[in-house]
C-alpha positions in Angstrom: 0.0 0.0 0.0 0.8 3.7 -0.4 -0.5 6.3 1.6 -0.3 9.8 -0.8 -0.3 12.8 1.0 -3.3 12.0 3.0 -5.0 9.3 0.0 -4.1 5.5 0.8 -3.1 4.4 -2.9 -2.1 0.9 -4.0 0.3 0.8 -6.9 0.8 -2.0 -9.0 3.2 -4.4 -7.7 4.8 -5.9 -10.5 7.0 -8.6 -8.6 7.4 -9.4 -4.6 9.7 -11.5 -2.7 9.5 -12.2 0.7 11.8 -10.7 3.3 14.6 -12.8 3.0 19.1 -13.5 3.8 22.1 -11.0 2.7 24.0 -13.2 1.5 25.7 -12.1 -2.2 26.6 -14.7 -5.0 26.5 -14.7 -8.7 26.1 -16.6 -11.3 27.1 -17.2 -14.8 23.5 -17.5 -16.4 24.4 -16.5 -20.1 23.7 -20.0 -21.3 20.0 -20.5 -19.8 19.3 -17.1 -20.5 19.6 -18.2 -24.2 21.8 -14.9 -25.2 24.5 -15.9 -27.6 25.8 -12.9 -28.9 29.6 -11.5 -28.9 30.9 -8.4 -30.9 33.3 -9.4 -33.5 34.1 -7.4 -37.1 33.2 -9.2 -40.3 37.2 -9.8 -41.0 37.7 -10.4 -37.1 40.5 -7.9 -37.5 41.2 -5.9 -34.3 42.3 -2.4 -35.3 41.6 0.6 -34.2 39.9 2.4 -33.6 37.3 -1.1 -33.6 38.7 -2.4 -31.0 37.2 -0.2 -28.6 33.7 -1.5 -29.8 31.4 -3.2 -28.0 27.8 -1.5 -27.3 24.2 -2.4 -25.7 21.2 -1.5 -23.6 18.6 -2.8 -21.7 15.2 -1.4 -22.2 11.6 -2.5 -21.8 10.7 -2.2 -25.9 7.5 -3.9 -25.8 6.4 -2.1 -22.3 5.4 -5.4 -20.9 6.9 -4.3 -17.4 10.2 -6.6 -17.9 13.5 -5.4 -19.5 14.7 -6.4 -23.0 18.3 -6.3 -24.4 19.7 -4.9 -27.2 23.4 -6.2 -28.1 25.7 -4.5 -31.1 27.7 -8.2 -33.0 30.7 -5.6 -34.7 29.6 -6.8 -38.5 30.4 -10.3 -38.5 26.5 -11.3 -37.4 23.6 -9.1 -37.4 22.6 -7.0 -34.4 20.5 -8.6 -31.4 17.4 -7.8 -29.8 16.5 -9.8 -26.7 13.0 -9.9 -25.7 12.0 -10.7 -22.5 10.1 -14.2 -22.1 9.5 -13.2 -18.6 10.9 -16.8 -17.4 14.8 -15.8 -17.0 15.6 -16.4 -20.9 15.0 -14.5 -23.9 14.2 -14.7 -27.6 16.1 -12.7 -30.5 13.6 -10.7 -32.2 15.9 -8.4 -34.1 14.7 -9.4 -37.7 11.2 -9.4 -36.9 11.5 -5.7 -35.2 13.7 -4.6 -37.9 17.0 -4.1 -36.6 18.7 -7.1 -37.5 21.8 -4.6 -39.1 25.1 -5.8 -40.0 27.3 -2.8 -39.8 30.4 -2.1 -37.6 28.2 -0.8 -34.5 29.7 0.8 -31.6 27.7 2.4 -28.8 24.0 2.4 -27.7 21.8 4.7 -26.0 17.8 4.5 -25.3 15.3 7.1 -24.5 11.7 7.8 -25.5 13.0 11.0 -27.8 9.7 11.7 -29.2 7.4 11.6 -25.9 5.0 9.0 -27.6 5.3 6.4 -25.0 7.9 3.9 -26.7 11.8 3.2 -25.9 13.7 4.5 -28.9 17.7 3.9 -29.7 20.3 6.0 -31.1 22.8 3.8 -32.5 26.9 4.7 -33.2 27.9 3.2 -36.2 31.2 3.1 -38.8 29.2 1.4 -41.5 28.6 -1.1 -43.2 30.3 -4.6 -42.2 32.5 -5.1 -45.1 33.1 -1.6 -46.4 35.3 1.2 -45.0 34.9 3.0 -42.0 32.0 6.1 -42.9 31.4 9.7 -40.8 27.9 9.9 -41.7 25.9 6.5 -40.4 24.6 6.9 -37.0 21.4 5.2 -36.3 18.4 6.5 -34.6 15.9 3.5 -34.0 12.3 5.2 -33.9 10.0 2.9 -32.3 7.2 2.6 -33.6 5.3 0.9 -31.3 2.7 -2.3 -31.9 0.9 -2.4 -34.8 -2.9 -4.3 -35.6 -1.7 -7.4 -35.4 0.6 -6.2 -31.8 3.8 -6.5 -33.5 6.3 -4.4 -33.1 9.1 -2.2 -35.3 12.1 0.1 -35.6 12.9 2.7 -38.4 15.9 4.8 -38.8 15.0 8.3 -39.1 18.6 9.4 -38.2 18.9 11.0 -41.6 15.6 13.1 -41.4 16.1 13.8 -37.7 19.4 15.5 -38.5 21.6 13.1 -36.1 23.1 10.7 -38.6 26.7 12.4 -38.6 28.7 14.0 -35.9 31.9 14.3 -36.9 32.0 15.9 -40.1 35.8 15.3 -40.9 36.3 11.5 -40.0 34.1 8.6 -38.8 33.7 8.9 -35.3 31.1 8.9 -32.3 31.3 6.4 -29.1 29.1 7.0 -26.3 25.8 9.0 -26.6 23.5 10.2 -23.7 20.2 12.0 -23.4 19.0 14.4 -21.3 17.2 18.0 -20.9 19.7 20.2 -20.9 17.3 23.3 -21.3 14.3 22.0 -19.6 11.6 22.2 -22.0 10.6 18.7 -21.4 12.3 16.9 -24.3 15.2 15.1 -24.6 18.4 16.3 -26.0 21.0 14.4 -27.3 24.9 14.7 -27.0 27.4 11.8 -28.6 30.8 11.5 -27.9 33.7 12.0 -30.4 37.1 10.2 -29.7 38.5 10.7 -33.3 39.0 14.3 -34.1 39.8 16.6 -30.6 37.5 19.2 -31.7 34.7 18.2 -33.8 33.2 14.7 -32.7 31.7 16.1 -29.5 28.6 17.1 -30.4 25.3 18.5 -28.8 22.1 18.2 -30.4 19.0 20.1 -29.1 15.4 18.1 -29.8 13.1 21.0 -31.5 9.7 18.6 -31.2 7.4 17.8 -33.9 7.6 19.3 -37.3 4.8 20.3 -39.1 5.2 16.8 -40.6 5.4 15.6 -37.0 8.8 14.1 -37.1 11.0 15.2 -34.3 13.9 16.9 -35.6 17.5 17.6 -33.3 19.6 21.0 -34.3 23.4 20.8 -33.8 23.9 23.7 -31.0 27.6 22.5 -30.0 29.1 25.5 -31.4 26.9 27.5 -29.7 26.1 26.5 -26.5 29.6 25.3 -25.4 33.1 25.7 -25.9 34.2 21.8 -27.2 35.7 23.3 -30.5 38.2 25.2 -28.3 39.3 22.5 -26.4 40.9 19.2 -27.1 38.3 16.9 -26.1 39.0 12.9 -26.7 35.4 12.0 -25.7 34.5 8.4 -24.6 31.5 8.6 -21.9 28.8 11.9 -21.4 26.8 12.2 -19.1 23.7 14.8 -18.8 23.3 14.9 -14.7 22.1 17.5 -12.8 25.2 17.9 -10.0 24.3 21.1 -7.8 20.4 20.2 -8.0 19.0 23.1 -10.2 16.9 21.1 -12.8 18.9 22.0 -15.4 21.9 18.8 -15.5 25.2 19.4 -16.5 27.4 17.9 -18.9 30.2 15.6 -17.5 32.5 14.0 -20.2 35.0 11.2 -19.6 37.6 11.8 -22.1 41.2 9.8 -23.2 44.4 11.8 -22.8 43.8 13.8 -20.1 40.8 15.2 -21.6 37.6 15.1 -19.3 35.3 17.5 -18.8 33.0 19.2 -16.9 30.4 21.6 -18.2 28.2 23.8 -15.8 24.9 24.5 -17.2 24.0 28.2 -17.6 19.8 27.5 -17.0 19.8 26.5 -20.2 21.3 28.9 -21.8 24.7 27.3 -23.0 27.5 25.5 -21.1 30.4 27.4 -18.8 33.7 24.3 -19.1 34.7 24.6 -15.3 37.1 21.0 -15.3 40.0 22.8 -13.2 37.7 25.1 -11.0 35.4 22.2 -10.0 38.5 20.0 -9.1 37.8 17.0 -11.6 39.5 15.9 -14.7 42.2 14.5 -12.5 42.2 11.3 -14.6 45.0 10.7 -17.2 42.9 8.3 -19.5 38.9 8.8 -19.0 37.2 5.9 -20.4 33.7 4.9 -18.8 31.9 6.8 -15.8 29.0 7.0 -13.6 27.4 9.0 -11.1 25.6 8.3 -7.8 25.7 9.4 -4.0 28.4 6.9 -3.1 28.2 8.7 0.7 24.0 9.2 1.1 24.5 13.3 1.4 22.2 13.9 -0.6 24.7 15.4 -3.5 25.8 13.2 -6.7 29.6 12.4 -7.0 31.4 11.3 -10.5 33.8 7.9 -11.1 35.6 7.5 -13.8 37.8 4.7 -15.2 41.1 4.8 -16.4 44.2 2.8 -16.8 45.7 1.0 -13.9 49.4 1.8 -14.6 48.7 5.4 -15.5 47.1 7.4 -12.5 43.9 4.5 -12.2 40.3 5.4 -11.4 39.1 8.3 -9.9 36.2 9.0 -7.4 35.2 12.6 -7.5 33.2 13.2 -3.9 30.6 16.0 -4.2 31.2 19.3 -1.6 28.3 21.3 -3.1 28.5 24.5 -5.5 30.2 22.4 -8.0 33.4 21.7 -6.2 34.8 18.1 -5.5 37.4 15.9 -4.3 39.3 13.3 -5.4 39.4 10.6 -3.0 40.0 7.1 -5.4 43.0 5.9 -3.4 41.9 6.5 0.5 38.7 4.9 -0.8 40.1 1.5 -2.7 38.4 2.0 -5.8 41.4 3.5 -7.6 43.4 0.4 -9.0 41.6 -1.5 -11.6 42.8 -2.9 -14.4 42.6 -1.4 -18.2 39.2 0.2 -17.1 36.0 0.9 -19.5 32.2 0.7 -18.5 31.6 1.3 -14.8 28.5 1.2 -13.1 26.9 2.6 -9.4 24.4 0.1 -8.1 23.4 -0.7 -4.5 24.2 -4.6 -5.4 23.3 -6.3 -2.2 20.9 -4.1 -1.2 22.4 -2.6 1.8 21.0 0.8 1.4 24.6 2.3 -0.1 25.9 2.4 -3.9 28.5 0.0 -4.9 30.9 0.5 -8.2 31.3 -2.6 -10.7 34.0 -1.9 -13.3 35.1 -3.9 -16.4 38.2 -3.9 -17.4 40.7 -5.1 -21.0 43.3 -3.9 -23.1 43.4 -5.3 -27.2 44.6 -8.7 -26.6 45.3 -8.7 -23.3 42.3 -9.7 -21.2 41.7 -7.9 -17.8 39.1 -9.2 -14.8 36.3 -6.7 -13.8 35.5 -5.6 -10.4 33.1 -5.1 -7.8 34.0 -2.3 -5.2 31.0 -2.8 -2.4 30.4 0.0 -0.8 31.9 -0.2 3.6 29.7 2.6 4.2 32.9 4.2 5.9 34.2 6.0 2.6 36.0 3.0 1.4 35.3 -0.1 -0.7 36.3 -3.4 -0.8 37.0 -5.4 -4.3 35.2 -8.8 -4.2 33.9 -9.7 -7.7 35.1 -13.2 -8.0 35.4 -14.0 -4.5 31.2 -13.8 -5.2 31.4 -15.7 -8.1 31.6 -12.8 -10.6 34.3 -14.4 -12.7 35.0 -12.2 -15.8 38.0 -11.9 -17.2 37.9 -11.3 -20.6 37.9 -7.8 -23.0 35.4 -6.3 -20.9 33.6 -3.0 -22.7 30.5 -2.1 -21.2 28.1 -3.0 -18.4 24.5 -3.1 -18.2 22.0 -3.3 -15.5 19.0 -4.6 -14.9 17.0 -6.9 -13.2 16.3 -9.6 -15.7 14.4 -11.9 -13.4 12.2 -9.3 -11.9 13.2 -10.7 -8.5 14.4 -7.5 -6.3 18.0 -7.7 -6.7 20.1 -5.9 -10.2 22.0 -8.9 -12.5 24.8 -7.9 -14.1 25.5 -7.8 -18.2 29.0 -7.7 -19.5 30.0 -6.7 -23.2 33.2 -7.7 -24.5 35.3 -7.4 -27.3 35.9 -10.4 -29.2 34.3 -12.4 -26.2 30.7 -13.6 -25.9 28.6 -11.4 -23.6 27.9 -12.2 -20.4 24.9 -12.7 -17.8 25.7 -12.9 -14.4 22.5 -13.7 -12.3 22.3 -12.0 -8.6 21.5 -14.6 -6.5 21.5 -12.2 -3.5 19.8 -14.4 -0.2 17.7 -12.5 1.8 17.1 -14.2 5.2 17.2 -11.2 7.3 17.7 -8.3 4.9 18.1 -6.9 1.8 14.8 -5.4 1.4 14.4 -3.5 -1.6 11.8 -0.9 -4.1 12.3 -0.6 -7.9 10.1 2.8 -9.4 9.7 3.7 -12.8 8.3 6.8 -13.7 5.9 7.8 -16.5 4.9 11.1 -17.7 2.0 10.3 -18.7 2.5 11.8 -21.9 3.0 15.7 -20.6 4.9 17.4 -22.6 6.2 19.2 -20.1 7.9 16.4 -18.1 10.9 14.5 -19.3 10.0 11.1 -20.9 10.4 8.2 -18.3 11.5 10.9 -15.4 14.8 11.1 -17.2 16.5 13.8 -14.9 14.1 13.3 -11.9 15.6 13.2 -8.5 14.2 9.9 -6.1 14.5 10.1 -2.1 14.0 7.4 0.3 13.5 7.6 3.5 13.6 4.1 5.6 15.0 4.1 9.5 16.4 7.1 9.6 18.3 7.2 6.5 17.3 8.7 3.4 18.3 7.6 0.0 19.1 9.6 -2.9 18.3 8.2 -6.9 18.4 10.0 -9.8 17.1 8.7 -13.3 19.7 8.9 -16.4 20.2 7.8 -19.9 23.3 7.9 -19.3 26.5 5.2 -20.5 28.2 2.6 -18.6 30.8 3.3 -21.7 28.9 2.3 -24.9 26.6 0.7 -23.1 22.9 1.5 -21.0 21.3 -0.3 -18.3 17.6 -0.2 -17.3 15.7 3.4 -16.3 14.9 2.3 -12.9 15.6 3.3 -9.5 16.4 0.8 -7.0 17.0 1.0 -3.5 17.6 -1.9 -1.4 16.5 -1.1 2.4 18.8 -3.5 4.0 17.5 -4.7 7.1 14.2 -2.3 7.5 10.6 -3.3 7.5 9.3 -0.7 6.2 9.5 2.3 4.4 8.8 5.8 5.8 8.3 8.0 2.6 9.6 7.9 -1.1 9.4 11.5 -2.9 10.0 11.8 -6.7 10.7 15.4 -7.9 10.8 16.1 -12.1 13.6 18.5 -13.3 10.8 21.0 -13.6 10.0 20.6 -9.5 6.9 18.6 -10.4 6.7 16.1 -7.4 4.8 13.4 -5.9 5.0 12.2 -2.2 4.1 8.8 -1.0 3.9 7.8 2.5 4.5 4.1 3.7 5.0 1.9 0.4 5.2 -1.3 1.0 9.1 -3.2 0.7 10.3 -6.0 -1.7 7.7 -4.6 -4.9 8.2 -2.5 -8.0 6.4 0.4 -8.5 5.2 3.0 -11.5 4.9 6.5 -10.3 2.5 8.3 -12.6 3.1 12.2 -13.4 -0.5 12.7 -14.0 -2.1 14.2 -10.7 -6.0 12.8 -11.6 -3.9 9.1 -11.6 -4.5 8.8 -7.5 -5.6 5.0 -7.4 -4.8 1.8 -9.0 -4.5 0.8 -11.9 -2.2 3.3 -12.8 -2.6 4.7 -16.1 -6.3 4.0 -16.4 -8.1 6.8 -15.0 -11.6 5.8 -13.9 -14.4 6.5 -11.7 -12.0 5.0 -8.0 -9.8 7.9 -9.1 -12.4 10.5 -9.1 -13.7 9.2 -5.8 -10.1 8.8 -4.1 -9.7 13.1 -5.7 -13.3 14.2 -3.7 -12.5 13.0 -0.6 -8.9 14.1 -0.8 -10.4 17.5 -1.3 -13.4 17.4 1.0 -10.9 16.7 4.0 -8.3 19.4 2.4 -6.0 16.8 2.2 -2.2 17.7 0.1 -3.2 15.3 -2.7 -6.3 17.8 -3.9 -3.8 21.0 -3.9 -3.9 20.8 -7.7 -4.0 24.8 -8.1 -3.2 28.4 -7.1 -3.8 29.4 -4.5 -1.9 26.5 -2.9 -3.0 25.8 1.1 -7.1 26.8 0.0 -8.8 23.8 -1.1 -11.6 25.6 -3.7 -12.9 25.1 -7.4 -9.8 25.5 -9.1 -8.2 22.8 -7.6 -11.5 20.6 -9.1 -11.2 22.2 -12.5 -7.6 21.5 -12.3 -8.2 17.8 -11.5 -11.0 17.9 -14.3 -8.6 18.9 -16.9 -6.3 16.3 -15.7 -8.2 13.3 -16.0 -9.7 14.3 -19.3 -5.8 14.7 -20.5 -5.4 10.9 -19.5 -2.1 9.0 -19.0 -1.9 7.7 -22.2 
């Protein structure tokens, strides 16, 4: 149950387990899971710059409430989409959907760019498999959603869209990432460019439907930021809000000493502040990710790099865009030949832990697991727990595959199969946990999916901080869910979910061990979410006839009169899709 300021609401649990033992394991599942795809070029060549590649993401396609997977093959085998079965294996669907591509793919992002309720792609690709590397190829996968018959379909209307080519003097373009840089509700788009030092950066800006209604993207890099002026040898962005403004910054992981950070303006262009804000330390950024690796409440950066040349870094938050370094006190410094990284509470302790994946061309590096001490250290322990990788590790994915409460681990590799690793976290006496998607419902005035919205949980005494990005784990996405574990508590106290725009809903007392869909649209106030109905016009009255904080739909805010009904009237006539 959820109690909503004042309105008992029960969401839709989509999975349960029962309070159970902390006790972390993996295991290698790849085989039963029925995913058999590696990235390899057609020639099986490794050169470079292809031997870099290897890009994914995990994404609910079909919106059936479980994640899918979509794996890059490199040319020598056409793309993969994994759809869920919902029994722990999946089915390649690619041809069917229409993205069974052979092409020298390289890095994936996914986002629903076009606000119409479906996960979409953007795709970095070099070209075709057996032709020579091309500038002017990217992919951006338009889903278009089931047809009559329910199936379901991908075009590429990268051309059209105006995001097909970043760099326009070689082929180029690794990581991409999405976000609303000046918060107008849509999703922006900026790809990184390892290539050429000045051009392959690039920021696009989403100008919404044409008159044709195709959404269309305007290359602003030039003037919005300073990347021509600076060497920038781009590998893994990240939009992120960092000083909790709404309006999210750019952080860049970049080779050669290269990494960036980029202070948004309110939308008004990008002020590069890498030196000022104490970042950029690293000699050779390759992946990153962000999270409050401390619970205060403010978002800290870690980035990969090479072992033998400076090794991670982990940039700790101290507000007002000002950080410190603090990889080697902490133990997350020394890696290997780092690329993807990823922030994830993994055994559901109630504190982020840092998984890392590691390789270097044909020498094959194990990734790590940093769990989080909860004392400003970590503590490798990745095969120790039966995480066992050692191969060209590229880029990690998350997600929950088995809907079961803890997050599974998906490895991309070079030359190497991918690989599944199952969390078969116990949970005896702990390891509680909540997963929450968001929807928008459809508003064009909230980001797609909450992309950008900050998450707070507060559970015996300690609140919880989540923030939801489409963001890279280098090349690669996981799932656009917040999960907390809860560790040992029974229950939870309040969870609060606040848009980049301050839209926010407040729920009191949801239950533990559950997954939950937190609707943007105010007339949604009882179950089933997303059909709005005569329980939700009922639940609204008598919110409003006791004055409760649910019904406060309008100005003036603390008097409970008829424009807070005509508000909820013009709310549940919009619908939630």
């Amino acid at each position: 149950m959820l109690r909503h300021a004042g309105a008992i609401l029960t969401l839709t649990v989509l999975t349960c387990s029962g309070a159970s033992a902390q006790i972390l394991s993996f295991s290698d599942q790849t085989a039963a899971s029925q995913i058999d795809a590696r990235y390899e070029t057609l020639s099986g060549v490794i050169s470079l710059p292809q031997f870099m590649f290897a890009g994914g993401a995990a994404g609910d396609f079909d919106r059936d409430g479980d994640p899918d997977i979509f794996i890059l093959s490199g040319g020598h085998a056409p793309d993969r989409l994994y759809i869920n079965n919902g029994d722990g294996t999946f089915t390649d669907r690619a041809s069917a959907w229409g993205v069974d591509f052979e092409h020298v793919g390289c890095g994936v992002s996914v986002a629903d760019y076009d606000n119409d309720g479906d996960l979409d792609m953007y795709v970095t690709s070099y070209g075709p498999a057996s032709g020579f590397l091309e500038n002017d190829v990217h992919i951006l996968y338009r889903n278009n959603g089931p047809d009559e018959n329910g199936q379901f379909s991908f075009t590429d209307v990268a051309l059209e869209s105006g995001v097909r080519m970043t760099s326009p003097v070689d082929p180029d373009g690794f990581s991409s990432t999405w976000g609303d840089y000046d918060m107008d509700g849509d999703l922006d788009l900026f790809v990184a460019g390892w290539m050429d030092e000045n051009n392959g950066d690039r920021l696009f800006r989403n100008n919404g439907a044409n008159a044709e209604g195709l959404v269309t993207f305007t290359d602003v890099t030039d003037a919005l930021t300073d990347l021509a002026s600076i060497p920038v040898y781009g590998f893994s962005p990240t939009f992120q809000d960092m000083n909790g403004d709404g309006y999210p910054e750019l952080v860049i992981a970049a080779d050669f000493a290269t990494s960036q950070y980029l202070r948004n303006d309110a939308g008004a262009g990008f002020t590069t502040i890498t030196a000022a804000a104490g970042v950029g330390l690293d000699e050779n950024g390759m992946g990153a990710t962000t999270g409050d690796f401390n619970n205060d409440g403010l978002v800290d950066w870690y980035v990969t790099a090479i072992m033998l040349v400076g090794g991670n870094k982990l940039y700790i938050n101290q507000g007002d865009h000002s950080y410190e370094e603090v990889s080697v006190e902490a133990g997350a410094n020394q890696g290997g030949w780092g690329w993807g990284a990823a922030a994830v509470d993994i055994d559901n302790d109630a504190d982020l832990d840092i998984l890392e994946t590691n390789g270097w061309n044909l020498f094959d590096d194990p990734s790590m697991l940093y769990l989080n001490n909860n004392d400003g250290t970590f503590t490798e322990s990745a095969v120790s727990l039966g995480m066992n990788h050692v191969t060209q590790g590229r880029g990690i994915i998350l997600l929950d595959h088995d809907m079961d409460g803890d997050v599974d681990v998906l490895f991309l590799s070079h030359i190497d199969p991918v690989y599944l690793f199952r969390n078969d976290l116990t949970k005896d006496t702990g390891a509680g946990w909540l997963r929450v998607r968001l929807d928008n419902c459809g508003l064009s005035s909230l980001t797609p999916d909450g992309v950008g919205a900050h998450l707070e949980l507060t559970s015996a005494g300690l609140t919880q901080h989540r923030w939801i990005t489409a963001a890279p784990s280098y090349l690669g996405q996981g799932e656009m869910v917040a999960h907390f574990g809860i560790d040992d508590a029974t229950s939870i106290d309040e969870l609060r979910v606040t848009w980049p725009n301050g839209f926010s809903r407040v729920f009191i007392g949801p239950d533990t061990n559950q997954t939950v869909i937190v609707s943007a649209n105010p007339a949604d106030t009882a179950s089933p979410w997303g059909v709005l109905d005569l329980t939700d016009v009922l639940v609204f009255f008598d919110d409003w006839v006791h004055a409760r904080a649910s019904a406060d739909l309008e100005v003036p805010f603390g008097a409970f009169d008829f424009s807070d009904v005509m508000a909820y009237l013009r709310a549940f006539e919009r619908g939630c899709r």
